[in-house]
DRENDO-1510 file (C-alpha; in Angstrom, 1 decimal, always signed):
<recs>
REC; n; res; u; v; w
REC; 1; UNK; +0.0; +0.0; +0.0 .
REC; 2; UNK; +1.9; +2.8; -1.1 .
REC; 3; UNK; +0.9; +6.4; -0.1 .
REC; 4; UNK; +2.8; +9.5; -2.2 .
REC; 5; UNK; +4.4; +11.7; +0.2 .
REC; 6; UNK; +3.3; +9.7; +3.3 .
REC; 7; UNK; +5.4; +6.3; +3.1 .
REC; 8; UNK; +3.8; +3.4; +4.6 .
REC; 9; UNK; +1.2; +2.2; +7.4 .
REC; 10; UNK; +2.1; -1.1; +9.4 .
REC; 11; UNK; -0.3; -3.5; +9.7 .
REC; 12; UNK; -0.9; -6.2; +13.0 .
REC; 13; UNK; -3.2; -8.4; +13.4 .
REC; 14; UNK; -3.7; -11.0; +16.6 .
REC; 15; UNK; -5.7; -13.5; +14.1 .
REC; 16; UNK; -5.1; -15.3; +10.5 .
REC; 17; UNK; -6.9; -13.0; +7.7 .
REC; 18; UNK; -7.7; -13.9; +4.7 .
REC; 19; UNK; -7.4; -11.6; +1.9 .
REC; 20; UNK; -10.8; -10.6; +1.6 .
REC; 21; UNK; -10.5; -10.1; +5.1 .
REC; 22; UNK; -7.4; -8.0; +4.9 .
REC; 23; UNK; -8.7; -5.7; +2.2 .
REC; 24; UNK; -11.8; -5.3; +3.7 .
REC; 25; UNK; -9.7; -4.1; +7.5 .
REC; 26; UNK; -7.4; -1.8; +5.3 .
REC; 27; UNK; -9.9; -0.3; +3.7 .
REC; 28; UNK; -9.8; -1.1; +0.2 .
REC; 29; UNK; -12.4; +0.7; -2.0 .
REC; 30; UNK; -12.8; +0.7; -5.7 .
REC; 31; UNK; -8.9; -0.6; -6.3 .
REC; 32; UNK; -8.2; +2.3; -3.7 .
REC; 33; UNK; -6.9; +2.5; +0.0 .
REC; 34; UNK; -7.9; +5.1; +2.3 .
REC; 35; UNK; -4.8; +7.3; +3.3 .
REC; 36; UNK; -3.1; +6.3; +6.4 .
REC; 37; UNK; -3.9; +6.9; +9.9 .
REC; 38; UNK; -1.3; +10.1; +10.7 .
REC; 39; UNK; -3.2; +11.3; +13.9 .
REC; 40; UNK; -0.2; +11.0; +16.8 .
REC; 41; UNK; -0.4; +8.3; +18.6 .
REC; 42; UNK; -1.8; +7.7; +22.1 .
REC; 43; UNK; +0.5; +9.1; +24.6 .
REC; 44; UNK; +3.1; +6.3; +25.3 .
REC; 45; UNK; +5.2; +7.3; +28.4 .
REC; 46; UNK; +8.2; +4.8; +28.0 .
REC; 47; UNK; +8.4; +5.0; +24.3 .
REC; 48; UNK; +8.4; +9.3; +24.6 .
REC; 49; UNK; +11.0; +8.8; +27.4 .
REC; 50; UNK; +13.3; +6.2; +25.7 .
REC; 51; UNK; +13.1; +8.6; +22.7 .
REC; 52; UNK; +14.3; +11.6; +24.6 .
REC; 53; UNK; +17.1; +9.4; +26.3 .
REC; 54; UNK; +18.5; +7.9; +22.7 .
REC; 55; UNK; +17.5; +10.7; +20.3 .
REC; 56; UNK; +14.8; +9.0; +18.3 .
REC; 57; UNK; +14.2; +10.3; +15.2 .
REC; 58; UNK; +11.2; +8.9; +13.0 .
REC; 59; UNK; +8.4; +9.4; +11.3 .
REC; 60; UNK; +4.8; +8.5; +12.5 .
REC; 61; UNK; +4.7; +5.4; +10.8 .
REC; 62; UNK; +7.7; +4.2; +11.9 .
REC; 63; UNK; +7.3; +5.3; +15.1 .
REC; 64; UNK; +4.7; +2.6; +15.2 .
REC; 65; UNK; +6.2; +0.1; +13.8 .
REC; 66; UNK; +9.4; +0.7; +16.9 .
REC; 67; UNK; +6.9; +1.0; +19.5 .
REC; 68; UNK; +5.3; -2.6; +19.1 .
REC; 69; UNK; +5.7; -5.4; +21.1 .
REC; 70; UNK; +3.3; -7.7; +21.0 .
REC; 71; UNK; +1.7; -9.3; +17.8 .
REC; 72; UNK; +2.9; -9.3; +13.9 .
REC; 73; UNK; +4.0; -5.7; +12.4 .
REC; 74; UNK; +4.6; -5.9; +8.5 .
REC; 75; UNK; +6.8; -2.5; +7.4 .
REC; 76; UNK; +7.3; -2.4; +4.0 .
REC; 77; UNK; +9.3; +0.4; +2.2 .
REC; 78; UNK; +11.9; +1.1; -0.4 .
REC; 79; UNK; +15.5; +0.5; -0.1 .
REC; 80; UNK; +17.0; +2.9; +1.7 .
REC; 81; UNK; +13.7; +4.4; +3.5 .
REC; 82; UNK; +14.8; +3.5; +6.7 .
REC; 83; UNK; +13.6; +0.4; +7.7 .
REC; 84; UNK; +16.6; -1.0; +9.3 .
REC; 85; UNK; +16.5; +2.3; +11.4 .
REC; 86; UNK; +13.5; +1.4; +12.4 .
REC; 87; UNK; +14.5; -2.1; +13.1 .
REC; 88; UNK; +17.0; -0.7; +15.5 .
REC; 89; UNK; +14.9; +1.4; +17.3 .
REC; 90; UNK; +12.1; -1.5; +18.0 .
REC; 91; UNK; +15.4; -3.2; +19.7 .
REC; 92; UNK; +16.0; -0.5; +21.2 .
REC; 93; UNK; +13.0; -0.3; +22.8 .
REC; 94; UNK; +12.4; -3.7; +24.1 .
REC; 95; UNK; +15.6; -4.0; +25.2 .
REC; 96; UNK; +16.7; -0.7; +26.9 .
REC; 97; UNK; +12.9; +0.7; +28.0 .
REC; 98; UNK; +10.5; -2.1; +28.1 .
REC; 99; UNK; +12.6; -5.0; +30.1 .
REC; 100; UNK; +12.6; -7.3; +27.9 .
REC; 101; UNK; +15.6; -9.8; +28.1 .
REC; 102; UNK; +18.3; -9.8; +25.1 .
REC; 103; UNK; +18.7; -13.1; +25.8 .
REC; 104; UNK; +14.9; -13.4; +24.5 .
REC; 105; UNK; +15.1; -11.3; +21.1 .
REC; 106; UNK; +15.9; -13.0; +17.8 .
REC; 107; UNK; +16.9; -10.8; +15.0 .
REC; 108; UNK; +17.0; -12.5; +11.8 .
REC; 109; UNK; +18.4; -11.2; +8.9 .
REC; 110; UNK; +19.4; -12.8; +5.1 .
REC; 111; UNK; +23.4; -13.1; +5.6 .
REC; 112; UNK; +25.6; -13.3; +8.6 .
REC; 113; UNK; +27.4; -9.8; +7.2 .
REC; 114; UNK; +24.0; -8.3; +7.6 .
REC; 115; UNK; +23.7; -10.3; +10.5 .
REC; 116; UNK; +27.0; -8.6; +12.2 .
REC; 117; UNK; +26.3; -5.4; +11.3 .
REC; 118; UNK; +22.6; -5.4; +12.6 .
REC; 119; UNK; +24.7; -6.0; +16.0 .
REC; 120; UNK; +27.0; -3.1; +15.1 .
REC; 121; UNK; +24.2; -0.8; +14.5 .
REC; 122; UNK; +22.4; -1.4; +17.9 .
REC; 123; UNK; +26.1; -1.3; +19.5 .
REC; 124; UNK; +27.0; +2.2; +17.9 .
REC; 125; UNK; +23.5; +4.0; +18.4 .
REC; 126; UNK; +22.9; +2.5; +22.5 .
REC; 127; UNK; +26.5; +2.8; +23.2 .
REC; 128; UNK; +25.5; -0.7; +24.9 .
REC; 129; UNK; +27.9; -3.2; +23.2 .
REC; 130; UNK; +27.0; -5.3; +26.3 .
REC; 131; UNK; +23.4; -5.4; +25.5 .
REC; 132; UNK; +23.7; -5.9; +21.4 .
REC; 133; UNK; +26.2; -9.0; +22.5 .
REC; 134; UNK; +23.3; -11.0; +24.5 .
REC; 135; UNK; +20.4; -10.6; +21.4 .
REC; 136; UNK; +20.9; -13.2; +19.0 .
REC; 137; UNK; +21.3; -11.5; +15.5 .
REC; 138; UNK; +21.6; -14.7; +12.7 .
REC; 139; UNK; +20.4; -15.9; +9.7 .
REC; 140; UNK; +17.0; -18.8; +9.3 .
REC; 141; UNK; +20.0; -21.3; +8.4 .
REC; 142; UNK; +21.8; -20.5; +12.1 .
REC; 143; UNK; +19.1; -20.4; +14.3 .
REC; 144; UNK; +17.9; -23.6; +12.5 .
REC; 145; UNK; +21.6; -25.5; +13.1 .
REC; 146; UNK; +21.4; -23.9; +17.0 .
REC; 147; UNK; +17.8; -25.4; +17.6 .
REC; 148; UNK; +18.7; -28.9; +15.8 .
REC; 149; UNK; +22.2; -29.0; +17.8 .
REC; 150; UNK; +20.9; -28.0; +21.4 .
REC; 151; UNK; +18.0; -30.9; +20.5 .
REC; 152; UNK; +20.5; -33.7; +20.1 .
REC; 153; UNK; +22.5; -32.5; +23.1 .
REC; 154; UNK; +19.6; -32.8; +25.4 .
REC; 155; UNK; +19.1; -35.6; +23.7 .
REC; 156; UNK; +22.6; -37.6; +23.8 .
REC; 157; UNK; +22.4; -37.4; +19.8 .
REC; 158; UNK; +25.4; -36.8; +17.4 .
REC; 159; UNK; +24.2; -33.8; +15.4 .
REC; 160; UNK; +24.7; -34.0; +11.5 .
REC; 161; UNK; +27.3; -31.9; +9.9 .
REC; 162; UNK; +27.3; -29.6; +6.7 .
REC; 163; UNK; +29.9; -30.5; +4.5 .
REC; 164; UNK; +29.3; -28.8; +0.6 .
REC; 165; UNK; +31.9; -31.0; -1.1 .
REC; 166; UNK; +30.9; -34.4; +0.1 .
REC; 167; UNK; +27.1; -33.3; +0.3 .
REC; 168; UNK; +27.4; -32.8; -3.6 .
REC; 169; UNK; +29.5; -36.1; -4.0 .
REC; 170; UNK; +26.5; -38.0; -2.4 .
REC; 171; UNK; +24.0; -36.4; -4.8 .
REC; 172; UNK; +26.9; -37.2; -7.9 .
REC; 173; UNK; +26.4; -41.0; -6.4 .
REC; 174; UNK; +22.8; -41.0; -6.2 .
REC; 175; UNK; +22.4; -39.7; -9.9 .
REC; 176; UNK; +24.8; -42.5; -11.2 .
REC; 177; UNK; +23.1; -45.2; -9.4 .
REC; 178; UNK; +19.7; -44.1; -10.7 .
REC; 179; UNK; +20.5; -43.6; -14.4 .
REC; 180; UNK; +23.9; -45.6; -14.8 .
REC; 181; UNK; +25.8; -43.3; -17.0 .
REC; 182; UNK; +27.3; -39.6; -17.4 .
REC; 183; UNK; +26.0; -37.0; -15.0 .
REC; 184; UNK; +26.6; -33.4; -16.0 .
REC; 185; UNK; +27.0; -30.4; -14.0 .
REC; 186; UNK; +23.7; -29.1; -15.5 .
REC; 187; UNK; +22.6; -32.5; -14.1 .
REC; 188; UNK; +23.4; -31.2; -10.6 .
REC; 189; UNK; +22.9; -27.7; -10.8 .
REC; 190; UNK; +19.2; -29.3; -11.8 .
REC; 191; UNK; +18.5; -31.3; -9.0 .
REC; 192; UNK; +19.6; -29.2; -6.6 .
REC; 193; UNK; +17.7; -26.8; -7.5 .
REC; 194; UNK; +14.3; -28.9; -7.4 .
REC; 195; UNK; +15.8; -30.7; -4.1 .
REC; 196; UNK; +16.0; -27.4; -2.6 .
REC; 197; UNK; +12.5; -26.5; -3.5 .
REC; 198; UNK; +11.0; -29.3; -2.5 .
REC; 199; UNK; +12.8; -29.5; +1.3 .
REC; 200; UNK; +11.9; -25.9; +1.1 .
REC; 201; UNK; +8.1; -26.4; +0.6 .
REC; 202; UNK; +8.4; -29.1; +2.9 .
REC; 203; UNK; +7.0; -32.1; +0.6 .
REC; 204; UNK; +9.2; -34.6; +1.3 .
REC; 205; UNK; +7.1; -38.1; +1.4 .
REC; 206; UNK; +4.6; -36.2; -0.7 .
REC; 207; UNK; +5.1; -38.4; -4.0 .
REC; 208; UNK; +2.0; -36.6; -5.8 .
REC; 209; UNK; +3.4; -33.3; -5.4 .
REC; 210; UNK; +6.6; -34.1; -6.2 .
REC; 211; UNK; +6.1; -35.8; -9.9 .
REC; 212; UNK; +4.6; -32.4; -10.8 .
REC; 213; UNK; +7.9; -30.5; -9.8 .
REC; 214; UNK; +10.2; -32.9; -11.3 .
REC; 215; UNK; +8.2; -34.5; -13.8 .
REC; 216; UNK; +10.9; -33.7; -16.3 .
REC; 217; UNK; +14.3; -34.9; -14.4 .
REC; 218; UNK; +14.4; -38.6; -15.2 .
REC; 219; UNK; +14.5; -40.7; -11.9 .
REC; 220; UNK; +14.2; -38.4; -9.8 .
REC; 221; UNK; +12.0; -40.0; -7.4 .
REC; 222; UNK; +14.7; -42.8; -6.9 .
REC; 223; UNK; +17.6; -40.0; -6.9 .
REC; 224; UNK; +16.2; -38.3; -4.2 .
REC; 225; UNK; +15.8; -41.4; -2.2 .
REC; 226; UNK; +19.3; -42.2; -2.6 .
REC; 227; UNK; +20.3; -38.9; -2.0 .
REC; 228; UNK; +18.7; -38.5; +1.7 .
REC; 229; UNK; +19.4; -42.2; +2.3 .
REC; 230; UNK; +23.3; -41.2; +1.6 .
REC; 231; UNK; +23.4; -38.3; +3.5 .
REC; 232; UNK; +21.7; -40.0; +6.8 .
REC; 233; UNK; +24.2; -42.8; +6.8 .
REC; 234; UNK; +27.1; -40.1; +6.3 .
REC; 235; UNK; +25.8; -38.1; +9.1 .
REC; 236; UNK; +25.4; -35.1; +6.6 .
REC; 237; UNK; +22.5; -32.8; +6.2 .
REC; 238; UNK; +22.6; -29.9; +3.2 .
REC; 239; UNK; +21.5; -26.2; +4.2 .
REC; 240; UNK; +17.9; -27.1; +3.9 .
REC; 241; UNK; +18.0; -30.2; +6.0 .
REC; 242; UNK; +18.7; -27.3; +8.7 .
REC; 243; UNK; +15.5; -26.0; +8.6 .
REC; 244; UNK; +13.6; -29.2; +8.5 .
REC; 245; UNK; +15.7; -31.2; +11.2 .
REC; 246; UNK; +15.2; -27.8; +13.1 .
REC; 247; UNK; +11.4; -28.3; +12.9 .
REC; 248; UNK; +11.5; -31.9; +13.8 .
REC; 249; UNK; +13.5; -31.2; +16.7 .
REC; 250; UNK; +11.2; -28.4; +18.0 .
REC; 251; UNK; +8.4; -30.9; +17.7 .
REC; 252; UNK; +10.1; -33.8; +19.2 .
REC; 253; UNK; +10.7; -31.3; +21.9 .
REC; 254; UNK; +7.4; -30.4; +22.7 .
REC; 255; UNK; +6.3; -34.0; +23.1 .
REC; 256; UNK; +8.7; -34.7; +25.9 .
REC; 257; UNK; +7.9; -31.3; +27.4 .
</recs>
């Protein structure tokens, strides 16, 4: 929803909405949405105090966006707009005002650069290295290997390992085996590919599914039998399995909880 001039509202919601749902809360008329809500907020005592303490500077959207802290907030804006500001100032917030743990906060973020200097950011504009050092700022793929690894240590389990090169000598094996003659690099650029997208989409065991993905890759129901069988018995697991283990742990967890 993009407003000229005005940015971007956030939107939270404490229930699943479907679209019609959605559009029918935003407002949407016609094709249309109804300008955002730029009334000031509510008085909010800690957020107007934690701003005067750290020099908080943002607009009234954003400043909505930094001062949540329960339920979903969606902010969506163009590069460069500010939205990692405003990132920083919601951990601000919850960390420094509200008394919320660090130990508690996840920040997630695409790469481990971005990751590192999400934790520089907080460190430089706080002046609390202490403080950015206990929130856990990572990518999906590491806080997926840390769930999986503290589940098999409860557990007395050996964790799997990542290993690229031998990972993509087990799925060389598996393609030989299935079709007994040359693979290509295309051949493996392929499958990966389609393995990736299938672990990602979590349709493993889903056979239906997965013959209209890969209807075109010759054996690849059998390939990617061999391929998961080869990496269980290796004690291997490829980025995606560190999502999906991650999820199997966290529900294997709960059980014995």
């Amino acid at each position: 929803m993009i407003y000229e001039g005005q940015g971007f509202e956030t939107f939270g919601a404490k229930r699943w909405l479907s679209a019609e749902d959605f559009l029918r809360y935003v407002g949407l008329r016609d094709g249309r949405c109804a300008p955002p809500e730029l009334r000031p907020l509510e008085p909010n005592e800690a957020y107007l105090r934690f701003k005067d303490c750290y020099g908080i500077e943002l607009s009234r959207q954003q400043e909505r966006a930094a001062q949540v802290v329960d339920g979903a907030t969606l902010l969506v804006a163009v590069p460069g707009s500010g939205k990692t500001t405003v990132l920083v100032a919601r951990l601000g917030y919850l960390a420094l005002e509200r008394g919320i743990a660090p130990e508690s906060i996840v920040c997630i973020t695409h790469t481990k650069a971005a990751a590192e200097e999400m934790r520089a950011r907080f460190s430089r504009r706080f002046g609390r290295p202490d403080v950015a050092g206990r929130i856990t700022f990572c990518t999906i793929n590491k806080l997926a290997k840390d769930i999986y690894e503290d589940s098999c240590r409860r557990q007395g389990a050996v964790p799997r390992r990542v290993d690229p090169a031998a990972v993509r000598g087990i799925l060389l094996d598996a393609c030989r085996r299935a079709r007994s003659g040359y693979v290509s690099e295309g051949d493996l650029v392929d499958l990966e590919s389609v393995i990736s997208y299938v672990k990602n989409m979590m349709l493993l065991g889903n056979a239906e599914a997965i013959a209209g993905i890969a209807g075109g890759i010759e054996r690849f129901d059998e390939i990617l039998v061999l391929y998961q069988d080869g990496l269980a018995s290796c004690g291997l697991m490829d980025f995606d399995d560190q999502i999906l283990l991650a999820f199997d742990a966290a529900d294997r967890d709960r059980n014995l909880w």
